[in-house]
Each structure stands twice: as C-alpha cells, then as structure tokens.
DOFI-75054 format. One line per 4 residues: number of its first residue (from 1); their letters; for each residue x, y, z of C-alpha. Coordinates in Angstrom, 1 decimal, m for minus. Example, Ala and Ser with C-alpha at 12.3 -4.5 7.8 and 13.67 -1.06 7.14 Angstrom:
<atoms>
1) as) 12.3/m4.5/7.8 | 13.7/m1.1/7.1
</atoms>
This chain:
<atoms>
1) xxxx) m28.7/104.2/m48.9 | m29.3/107.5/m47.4 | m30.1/108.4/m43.5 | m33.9/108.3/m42.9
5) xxxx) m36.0/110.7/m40.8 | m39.7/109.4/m40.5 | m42.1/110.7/m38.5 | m43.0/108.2/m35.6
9) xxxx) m43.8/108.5/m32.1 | m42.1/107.0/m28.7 | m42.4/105.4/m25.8 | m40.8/106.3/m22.1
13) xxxx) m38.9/103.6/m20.1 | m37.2/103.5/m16.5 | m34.5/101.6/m14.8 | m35.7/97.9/m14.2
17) xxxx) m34.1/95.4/m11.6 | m31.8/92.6/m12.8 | m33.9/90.0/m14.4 | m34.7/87.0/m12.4
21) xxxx) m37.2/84.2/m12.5 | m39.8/85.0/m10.0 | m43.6/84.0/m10.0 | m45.7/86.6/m9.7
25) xxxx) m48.3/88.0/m7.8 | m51.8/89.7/m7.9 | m50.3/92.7/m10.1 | m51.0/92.1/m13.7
29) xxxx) m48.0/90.5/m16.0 | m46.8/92.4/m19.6 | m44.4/91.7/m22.0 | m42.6/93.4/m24.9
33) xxxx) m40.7/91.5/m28.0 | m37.8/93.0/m30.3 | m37.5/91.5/m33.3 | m34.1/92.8/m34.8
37) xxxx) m31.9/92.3/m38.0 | m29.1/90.0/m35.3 | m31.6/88.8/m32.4 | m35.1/87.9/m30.6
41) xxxx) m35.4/89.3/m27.5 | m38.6/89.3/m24.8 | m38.8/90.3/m21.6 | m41.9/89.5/m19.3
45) xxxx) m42.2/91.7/m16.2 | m44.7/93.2/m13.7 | m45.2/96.9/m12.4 | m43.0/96.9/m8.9
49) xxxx) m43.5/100.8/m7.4 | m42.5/103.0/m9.9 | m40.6/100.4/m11.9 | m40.8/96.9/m13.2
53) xxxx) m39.6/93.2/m12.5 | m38.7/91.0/m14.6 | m40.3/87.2/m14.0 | m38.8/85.8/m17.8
57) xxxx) m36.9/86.4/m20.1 | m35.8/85.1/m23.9 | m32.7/85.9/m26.3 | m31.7/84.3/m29.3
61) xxxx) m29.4/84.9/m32.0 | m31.6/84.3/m35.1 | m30.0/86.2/m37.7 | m33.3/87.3/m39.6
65) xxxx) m31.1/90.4/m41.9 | m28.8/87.5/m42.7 | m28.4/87.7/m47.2 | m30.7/90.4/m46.7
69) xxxx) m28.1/93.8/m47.9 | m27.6/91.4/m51.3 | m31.1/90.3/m51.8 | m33.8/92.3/m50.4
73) xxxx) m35.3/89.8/m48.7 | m35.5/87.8/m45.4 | m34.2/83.9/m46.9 | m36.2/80.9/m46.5
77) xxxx) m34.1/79.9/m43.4 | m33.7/83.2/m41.8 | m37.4/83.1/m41.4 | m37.5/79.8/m40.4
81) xxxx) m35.4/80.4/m37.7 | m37.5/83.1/m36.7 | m40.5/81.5/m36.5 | m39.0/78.6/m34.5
85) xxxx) m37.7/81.4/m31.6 | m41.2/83.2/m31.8 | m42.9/80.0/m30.9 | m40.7/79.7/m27.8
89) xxxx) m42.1/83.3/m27.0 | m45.6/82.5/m27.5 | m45.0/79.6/m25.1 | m43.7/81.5/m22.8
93) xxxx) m46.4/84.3/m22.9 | m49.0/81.6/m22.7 | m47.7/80.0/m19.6 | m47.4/83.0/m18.1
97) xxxx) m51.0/84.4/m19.1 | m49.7/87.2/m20.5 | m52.6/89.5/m21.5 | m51.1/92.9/m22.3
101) xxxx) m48.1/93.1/m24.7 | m46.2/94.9/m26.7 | m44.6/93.3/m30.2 | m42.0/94.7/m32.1
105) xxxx) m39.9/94.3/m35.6 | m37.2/97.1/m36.9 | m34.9/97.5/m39.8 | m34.7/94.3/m41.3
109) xxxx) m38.6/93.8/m41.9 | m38.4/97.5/m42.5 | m36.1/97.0/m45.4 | m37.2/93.7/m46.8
113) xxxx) m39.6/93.5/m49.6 | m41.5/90.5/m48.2 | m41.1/92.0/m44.7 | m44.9/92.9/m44.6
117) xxxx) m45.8/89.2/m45.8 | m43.7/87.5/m43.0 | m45.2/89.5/m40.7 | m48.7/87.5/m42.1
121) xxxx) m46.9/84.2/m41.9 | m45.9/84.8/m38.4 | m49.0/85.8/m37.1 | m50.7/82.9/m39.4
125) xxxx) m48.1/80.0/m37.7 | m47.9/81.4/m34.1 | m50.5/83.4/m33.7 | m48.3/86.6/m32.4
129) xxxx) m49.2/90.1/m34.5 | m45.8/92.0/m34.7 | m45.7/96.0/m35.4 | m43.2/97.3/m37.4
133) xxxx) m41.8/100.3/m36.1 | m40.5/103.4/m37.5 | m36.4/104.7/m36.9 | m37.9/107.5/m34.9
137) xxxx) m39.6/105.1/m32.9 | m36.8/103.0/m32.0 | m34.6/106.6/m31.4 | m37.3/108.0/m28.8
141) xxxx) m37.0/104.5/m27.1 | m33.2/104.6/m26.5 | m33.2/108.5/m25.6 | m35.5/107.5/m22.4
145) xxxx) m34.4/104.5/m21.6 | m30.6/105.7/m21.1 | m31.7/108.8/m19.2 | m31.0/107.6/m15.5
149) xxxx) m26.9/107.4/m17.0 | m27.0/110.8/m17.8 | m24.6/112.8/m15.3 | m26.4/116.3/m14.2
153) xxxx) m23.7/117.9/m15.3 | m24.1/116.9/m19.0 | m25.1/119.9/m21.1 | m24.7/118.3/m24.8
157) xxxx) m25.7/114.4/m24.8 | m25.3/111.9/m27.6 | m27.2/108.6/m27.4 | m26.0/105.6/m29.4
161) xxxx) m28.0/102.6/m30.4 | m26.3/100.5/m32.3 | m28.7/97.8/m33.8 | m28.1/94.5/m35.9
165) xxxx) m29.4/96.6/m39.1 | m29.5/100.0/m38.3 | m27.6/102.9/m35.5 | m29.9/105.1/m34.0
169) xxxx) m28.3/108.7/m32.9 | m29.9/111.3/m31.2 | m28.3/115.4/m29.9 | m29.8/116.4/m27.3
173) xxxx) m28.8/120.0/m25.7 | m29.4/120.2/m22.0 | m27.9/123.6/m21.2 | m31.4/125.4/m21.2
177) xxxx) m32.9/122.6/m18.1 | m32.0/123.3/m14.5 | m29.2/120.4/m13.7 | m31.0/118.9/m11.3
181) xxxx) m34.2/118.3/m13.7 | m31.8/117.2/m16.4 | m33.0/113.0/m16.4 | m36.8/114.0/m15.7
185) xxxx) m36.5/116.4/m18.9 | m34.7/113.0/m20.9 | m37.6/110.9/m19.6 | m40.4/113.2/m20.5
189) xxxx) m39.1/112.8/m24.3 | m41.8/109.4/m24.6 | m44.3/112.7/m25.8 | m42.3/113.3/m28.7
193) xxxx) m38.7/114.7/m29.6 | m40.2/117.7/m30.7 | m43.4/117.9/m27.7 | m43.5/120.6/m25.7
197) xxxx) m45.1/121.1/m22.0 | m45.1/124.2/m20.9 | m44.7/123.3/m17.2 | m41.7/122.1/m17.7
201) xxxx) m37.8/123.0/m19.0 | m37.7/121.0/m22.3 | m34.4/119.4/m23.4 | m33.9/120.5/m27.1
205) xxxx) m33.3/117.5/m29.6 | m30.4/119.6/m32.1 | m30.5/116.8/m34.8 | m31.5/112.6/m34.5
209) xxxx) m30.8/110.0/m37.6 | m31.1/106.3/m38.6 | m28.0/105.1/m40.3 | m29.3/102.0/m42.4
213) xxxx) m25.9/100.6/m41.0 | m25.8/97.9/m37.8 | m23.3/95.7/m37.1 | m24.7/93.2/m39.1
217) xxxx) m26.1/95.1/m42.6 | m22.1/96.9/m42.3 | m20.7/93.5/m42.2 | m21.9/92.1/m45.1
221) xxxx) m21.1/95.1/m47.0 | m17.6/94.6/m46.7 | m17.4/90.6/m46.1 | m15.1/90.3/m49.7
225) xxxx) m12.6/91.9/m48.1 | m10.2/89.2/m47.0 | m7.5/90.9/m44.5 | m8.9/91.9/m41.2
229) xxxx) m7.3/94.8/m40.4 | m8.3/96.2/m43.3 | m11.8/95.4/m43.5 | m12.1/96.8/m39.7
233) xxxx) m10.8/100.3/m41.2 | m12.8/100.1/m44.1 | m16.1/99.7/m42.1 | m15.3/102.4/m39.8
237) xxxx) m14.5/104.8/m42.3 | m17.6/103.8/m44.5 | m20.0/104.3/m41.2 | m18.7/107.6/m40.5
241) xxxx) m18.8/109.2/m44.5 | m22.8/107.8/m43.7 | m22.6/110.4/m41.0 | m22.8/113.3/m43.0
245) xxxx) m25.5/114.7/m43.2 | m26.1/114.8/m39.1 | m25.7/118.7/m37.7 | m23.4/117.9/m35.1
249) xxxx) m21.3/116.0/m36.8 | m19.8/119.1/m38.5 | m18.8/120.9/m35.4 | m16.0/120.4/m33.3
253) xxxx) m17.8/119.5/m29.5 | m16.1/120.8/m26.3 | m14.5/117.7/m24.0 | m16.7/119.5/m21.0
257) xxxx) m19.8/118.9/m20.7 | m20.3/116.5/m23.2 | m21.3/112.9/m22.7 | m22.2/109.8/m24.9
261) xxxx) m24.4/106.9/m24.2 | m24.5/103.9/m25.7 | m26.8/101.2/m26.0 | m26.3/97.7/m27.8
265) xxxx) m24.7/94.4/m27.8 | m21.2/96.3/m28.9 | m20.8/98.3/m26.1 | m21.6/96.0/m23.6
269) xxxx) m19.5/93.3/m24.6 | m16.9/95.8/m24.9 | m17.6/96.8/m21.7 | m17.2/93.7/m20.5
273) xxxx) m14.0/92.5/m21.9 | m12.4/95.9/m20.5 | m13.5/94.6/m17.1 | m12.1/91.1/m18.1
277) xxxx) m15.1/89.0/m16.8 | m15.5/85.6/m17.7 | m19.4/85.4/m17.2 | m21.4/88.6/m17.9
281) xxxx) m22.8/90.6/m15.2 | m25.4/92.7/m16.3 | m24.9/95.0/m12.4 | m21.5/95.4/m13.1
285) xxxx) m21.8/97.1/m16.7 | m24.6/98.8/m16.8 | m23.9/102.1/m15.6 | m20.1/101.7/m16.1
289) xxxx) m18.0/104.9/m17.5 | m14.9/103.9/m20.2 | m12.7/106.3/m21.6 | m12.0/106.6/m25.1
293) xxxx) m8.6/105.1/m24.7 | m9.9/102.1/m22.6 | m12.5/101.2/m25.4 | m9.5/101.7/m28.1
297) xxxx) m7.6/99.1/m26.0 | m10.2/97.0/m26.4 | m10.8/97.2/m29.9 | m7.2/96.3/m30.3
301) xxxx) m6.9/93.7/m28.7 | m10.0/92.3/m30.7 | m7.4/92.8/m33.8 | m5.0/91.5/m32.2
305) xxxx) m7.0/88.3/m31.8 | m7.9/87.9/m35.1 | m10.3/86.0/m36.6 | m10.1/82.3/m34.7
309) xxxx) m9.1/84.3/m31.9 | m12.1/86.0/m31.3 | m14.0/83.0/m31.7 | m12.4/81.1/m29.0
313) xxxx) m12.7/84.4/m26.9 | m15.3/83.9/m24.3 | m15.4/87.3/m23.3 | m17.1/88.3/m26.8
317) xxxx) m19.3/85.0/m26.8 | m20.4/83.0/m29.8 | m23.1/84.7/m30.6 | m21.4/88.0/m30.8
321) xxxx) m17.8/86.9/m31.9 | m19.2/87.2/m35.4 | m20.7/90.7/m35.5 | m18.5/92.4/m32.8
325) xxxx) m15.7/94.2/m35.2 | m18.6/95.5/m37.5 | m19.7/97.3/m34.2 | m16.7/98.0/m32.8
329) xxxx) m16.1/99.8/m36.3 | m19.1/102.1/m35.5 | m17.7/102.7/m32.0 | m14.1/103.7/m33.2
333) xxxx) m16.0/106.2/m35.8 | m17.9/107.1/m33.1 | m15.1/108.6/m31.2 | m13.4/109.4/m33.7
337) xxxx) m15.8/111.8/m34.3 | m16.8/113.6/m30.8 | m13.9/112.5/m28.9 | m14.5/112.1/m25.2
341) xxxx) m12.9/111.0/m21.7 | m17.1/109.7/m20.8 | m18.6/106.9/m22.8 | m21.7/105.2/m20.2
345) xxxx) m22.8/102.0/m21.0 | m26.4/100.9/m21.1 | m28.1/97.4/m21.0 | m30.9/99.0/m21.5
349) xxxx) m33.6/99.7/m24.6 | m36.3/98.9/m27.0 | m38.1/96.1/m24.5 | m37.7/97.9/m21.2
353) xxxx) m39.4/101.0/m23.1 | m42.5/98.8/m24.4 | m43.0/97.7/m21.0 | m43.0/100.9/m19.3
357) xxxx) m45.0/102.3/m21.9 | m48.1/99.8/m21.4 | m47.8/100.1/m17.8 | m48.0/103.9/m17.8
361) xxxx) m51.0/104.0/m20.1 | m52.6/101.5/m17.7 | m51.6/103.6/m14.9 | m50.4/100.6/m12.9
365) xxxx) m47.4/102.7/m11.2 | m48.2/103.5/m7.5 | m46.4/107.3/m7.7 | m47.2/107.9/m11.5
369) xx) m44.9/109.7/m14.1 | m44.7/112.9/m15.4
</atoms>
C-alpha cells in the first residue's frame, strides 16, 4: 500500500504535568480518547495556567488491528475487546462528569471495511461517538505536541510517531525562525502545516507522510518468518523501501543542526531499557536525549534476548514485548537513514493535543496562546 497524503487539519498541545489522581476543582474537567490499531488510551484533565492536569487516566492493550493486514476487517473479538475497554472509559467520564470531550480512532478503523459500522455499534452499546481522523491529523498532533524537546539550535527537525498501524513523519526546516522563537513557531503549526500568519516567522514543513506501517500492521506482514534475526532485518528493510517517496529521504542530512523526535510506545520503552529501570518513570524519559549508538545497543540486546527472553523482560513489559522488535525495526531504519548523535524522546501525543485543543477553543487558559 502506498504512503497517503490527505488533507486534514490539527490540533496544538503543550507540556502537561505527570498524571496523578487528583479531584478537581471549580475549573471545568475534559477528556480526549485514542483509539489505535495496538491500544485505548484516555486522559481526563483540567486547565492549570497555561497547561493542564491530569485527574484520570486509562490504557489498555486491546489489539483492535489484530487479523486486520489479512482480512480487512476488525474480528469479532478485536471488537469485543474494544467495546469492553470503551465502557470502562465511559465510566470513567461519567463519574467524573465529563462534559466536553474529544474522541478519537486512527488507522485501523481507517483501514477496515466495517470500520465506519463499528463506529455505529460503539456508539449504539456505550453510548460514546468516536471520530475518525485523517493521517494529517494525527501528523499535526505529534508536530506540536513534541515542540517543547526541540533544542533552539535545531535548524532541520524530524518528528517520529510511530503508531500500532501507521508512522507518522513530518520535515520541518527551522533555519528561516529566529532561534529563540523556534518551539513557539512548532506550536503555532495547530493552524495548519501549510497556514501562514504574517506576524510571525513560520517554520516551513519540507515534506510529512503516513506510512500504512506501525509496529503492529509491520508485524503481521512478516509473522511466517520463523528465525528472529531475520524477520527483524526484513522488517526494517521493508519500512524503509516504504520510505521512498518522502523528499528528505533522498538527501544526505548534515549531523549539525539536525534533530529527531520521537513519539510512541517504541521509543519510550527503549528509552527506558537504556536507562535500565525496573518500573517506568514517565519524568525520567520524557525529555531524555539517546544517541544512535545507545538505541543500537538496545536493540541488540533485544535480539539477543530472543523471543522467551523478551517476554520475561520486564523492562519491555507484557504488553509491549510482543510488538517491540516491529518498532524497533522502524527505529533502526530510521537511523539508518538520517543518522544522528540526538534522538529526544517524547511521552507525549494524540491525547495531550485533544485536550489542549478544547481548552484553547474555550479559552479556559489564564495567559492565552498564540
């Protein structure tokens, strides 16, 4: 399947505080869901200053995209499963009194032929009315949400959102923005990556595509393939011949002056097993810098594991331990490709930008955006 382009438009979000159970108080309460191919995720927060707190939160591993890159559709018990988390959600929103919300699918009821009919059933069995959003969408959203990681002294970026059924990567070229305005000119991107304000220095978007690829639609392209190693080179190499028909890919970047971000489960866990914790720690990854050779010794030792290996890993996790060499695949093509001493890590993306895009429209923030 070829790279998509559709036309969509975005949303801005900015840094939030760790989340942590909290009841809240006269300001009003909002939420944002994302539905993926892998996972369910909602966060429930309230406007804090210019930010937001989170006062609940919900995660779960329901696999929706599972049989779906051989059939077409979203299976009987994928949806079931689905449903079952959703209903947790809607508890939650309800006990909270959650009036303003924002609810989100992406590539796997994108893709599937009966994606637009479980959308019905859902909002028929739990009363919740999802959106299904376009790549661009979900681009624009991990743009802003990843510009307070972008050093001042970036001139060429490249965000990464790697997704359970799609990867998300956006060029952006700084040079032309005064260094100091750099993350202000990333944040203003929730107009549009092609908007342009005249008050301000822009930051030029060079190319952006959606690679129908996550880490779990490129694991089930290659699950025949017995041997690990193998299967681990195979993906990479088949993620990066998907990356041919984005601009930059085609010219050799300068080491100076050029960072990537990334956002997903991949690169934080990653993250985390190169700082060998034992119990994730959202404070202590996001934000944190890896070199290319760091990540590689990660992903090695991940081989090294093998298969029962990684299972038993508990720096990868159960619910990752079966998706995280599909993603680590996309990261090693990654750098294969624009090789760099600066990879940042974000925990950061489609939810925090749903929430600060409600609460800007609402103008709930005491200082206001730009």
């Amino acid at each position: 399947m070829a790279p998509k382009r559709p036309e969509s438009a975005g949303a801005i979000p900015k840094p939030v505080e760790s989340p942590a159970l909290s009841l809240p108080d006269q300001m009003p309460l909002y939420a944002a869901l994302d539905l993926g191919t892998n996972s369910c995720r909602m966060l429930i927060a309230q406007p804090k200053g210019n930010q937001f707190k989170v006062v609940d939160s919900f995660s779960k591993s329901v696999q929706l995209g599972a049989g779906l890159e051989n059939s077409g559709r979203l299976s009987r018990s994928s949806i079931y499963r689905t449903i079952q988390a959703l209903r947790v959600c809607k508890q939650k929103l309800k006990r909270h009194r959650v009036k303003q919300m924002r609810l989100v699918a992406t590539e796997a009821c994108r893709r599937a032929t009966n994606g637009a009919d479980f959308m019905k059933r859902v909002e028929r069995e739990t009363g919740l009315r999802l959106d299904i959003i376009a790549p661009q969408e979900e681009a624009q959203l991990a743009v802003v949400s990843c510009a307070p990681l972008v050093s001042p002294n970036t001139d060429q970026l490249l965000v990464v959102d790697i997704g359970g059924g799609s990867t998300e990567l956006v060029w952006i070229d700084l040079t032309g923005v005064p260094r100091a305005e750099r993350r202000r000119a990333i944040m203003r991107m929730h107009l549009g990556f092609n908007a342009c304000d005249t008050r301000f220095a822009a930051a030029r978007v060079v190319d952006w595509i959606s690679v129908p690829l996550g880490v779990a639609t490129l694991r089930d392209q290659f699950r025949d393939v017995e041997d690990d190693s193998a299967r681990f080179a195979l993906m990479s190499w088949y993620f990066e011949e998907n990356l041919a028909e984005f601009a930059p890919y085609k010219d050799e970047q300068k080491r100076e002056g050029f960072q990537i971000v990334g956002t997903s489960g991949t690169v934080t866990t990653v993250a985390a097993s190169h700082l060998g914790l034992k119990r994730y720690d959202r404070n202590k990854v996001d934000g944190l810098t890896m070199t290319s050779d760091e990540i590689d010794r990660v992903i090695r030792s991940y081989l090294a594991l093998g298969p029962a290996g990684r299972r038993a890993d508990p720096r990868i996790g159960l619910d990752r331990q079966a998706l995280i060499m599909s993603g680590a695949a996309i990261l090693q093509a990654l750098l294969r490709c624009w090789p760099t001493d600066r990879l940042s890590v974000a925990d950061r993306g489609l939810r925090e930008g749903m929430l600060y895009a409600q609460m800007a429209a609402d103008g709930v923030f005491k200082d206001g955006t730009d």
